[in-house]
C-alpha positions in Angstrom: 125.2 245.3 251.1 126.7 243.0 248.4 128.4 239.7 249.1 130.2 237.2 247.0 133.4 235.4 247.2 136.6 237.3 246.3 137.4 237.1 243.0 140.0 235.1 240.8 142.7 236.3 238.6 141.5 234.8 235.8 138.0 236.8 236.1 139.9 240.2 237.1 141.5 239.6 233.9 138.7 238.6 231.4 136.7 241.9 232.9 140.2 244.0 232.0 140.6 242.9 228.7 136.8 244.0 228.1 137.2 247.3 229.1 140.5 247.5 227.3 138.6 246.8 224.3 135.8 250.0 225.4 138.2 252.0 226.4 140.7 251.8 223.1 137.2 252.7 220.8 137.1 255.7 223.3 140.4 256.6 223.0 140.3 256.3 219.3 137.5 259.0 219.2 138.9 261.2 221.4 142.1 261.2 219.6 140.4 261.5 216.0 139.2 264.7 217.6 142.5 266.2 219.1 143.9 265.3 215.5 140.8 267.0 213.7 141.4 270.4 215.7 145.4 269.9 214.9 144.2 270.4 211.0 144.6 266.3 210.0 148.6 266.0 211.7 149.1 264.0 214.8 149.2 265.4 217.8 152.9 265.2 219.4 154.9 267.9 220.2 156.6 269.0 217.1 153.5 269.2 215.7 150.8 270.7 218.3 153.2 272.3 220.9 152.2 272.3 224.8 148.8 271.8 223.6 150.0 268.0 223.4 150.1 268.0 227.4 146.3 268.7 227.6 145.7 265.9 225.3 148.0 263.4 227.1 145.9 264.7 230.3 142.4 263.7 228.1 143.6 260.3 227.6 144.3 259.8 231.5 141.2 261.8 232.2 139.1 259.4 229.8 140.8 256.4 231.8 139.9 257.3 235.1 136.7 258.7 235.0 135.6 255.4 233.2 137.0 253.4 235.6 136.2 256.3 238.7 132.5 256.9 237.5 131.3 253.2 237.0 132.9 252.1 240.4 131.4 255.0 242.4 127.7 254.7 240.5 127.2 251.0 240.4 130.4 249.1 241.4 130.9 247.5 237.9 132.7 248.4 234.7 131.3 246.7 231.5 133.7 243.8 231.9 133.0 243.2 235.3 129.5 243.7 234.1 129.9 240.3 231.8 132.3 238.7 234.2 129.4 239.0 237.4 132.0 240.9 239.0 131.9 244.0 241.5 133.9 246.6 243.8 133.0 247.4 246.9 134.1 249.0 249.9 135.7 246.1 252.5 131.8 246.9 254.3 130.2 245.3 251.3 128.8 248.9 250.5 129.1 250.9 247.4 132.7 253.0 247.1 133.1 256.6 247.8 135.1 258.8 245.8 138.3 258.8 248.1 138.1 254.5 248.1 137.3 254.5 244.2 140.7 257.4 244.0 142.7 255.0 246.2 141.5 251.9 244.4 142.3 253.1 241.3 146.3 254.3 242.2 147.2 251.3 244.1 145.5 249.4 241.3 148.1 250.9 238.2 151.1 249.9 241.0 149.4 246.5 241.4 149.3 245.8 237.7 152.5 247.3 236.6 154.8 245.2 238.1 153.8 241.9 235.9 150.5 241.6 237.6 152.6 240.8 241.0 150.2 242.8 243.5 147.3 241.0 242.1 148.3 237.4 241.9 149.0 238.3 245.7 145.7 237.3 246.3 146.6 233.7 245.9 148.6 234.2 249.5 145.9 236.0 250.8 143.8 234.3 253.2 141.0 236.3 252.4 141.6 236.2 248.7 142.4 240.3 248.1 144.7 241.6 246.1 147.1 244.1 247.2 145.1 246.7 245.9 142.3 245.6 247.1 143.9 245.7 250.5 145.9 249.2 250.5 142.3 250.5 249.2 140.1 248.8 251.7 137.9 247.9 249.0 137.4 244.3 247.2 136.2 242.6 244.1 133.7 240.3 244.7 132.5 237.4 242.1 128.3 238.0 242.3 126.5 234.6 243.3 124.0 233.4 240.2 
């Protein structure tokens, strides 16, 4: 069981940018690939044909098992890693597959709307976002 006090909005956001940064490098490689096997063009419809939906499904693949496989094995990506951060289920127990799913789609509509569902946890009184809540799951700021 973990505990920890929810964390900020400033933290959520330092551990985001982080990944951002992984995550661009692996979508850089991944898409140096798709253009290699579309002899040296780039990879849009014109160009590669409905092959172009199967790489717009890697990229979203790539971005959700990173996210979906690092929350459901140890709770942390690498920016909440450096950031002492972690998700759990609301138990304080690691996330199953279905809370880590759920976590992850109420998360995109949390962000999208200038950040809106996550700065809700500054009306919280437990300090969750509104991801965090619709998923039953937290983000908890590690002690030491």
């Amino acid at each position: 069981m973990i505990s920890g006090t929810s964390a900020g909005f400033g933290r959520r956001v330092a551990a985001l940018l982080y990944d951002a940064v992984l995550l661009a490098a692996l979508l850089v490689a991944f898409t140096s690939g798709a253009v290699f096997l579309n002899h040296g063009v780039a990879v849009e419809p014109r160009t590669a044909g409905v092959w172009v939906y199967l790489y717009q499904a890697g990229l979203i693949g790539i971005i959700a098992g990173y996210y979906l496989l690092n929350w459901m094995r140890s709770g942390q990506t690498l920016g909440m890693r450096a950031w002492h951060l972690r998700a759990v289920a609301d138990t304080g127990k690691p996330m199953g597959a279905g809370a880590a799913g759920l976590r992850m789609l109420c998360g995109i509509l949390a962000w999208a709307p200038a950040a809106l569902g996550v700065l809700w946890l500054y009306w919280d009184p437990e300090h969750a976002a509104l991801h965090d809540r619709l998923s039953k799951t937290r983000v908890v700021h590690l002690d030491g």
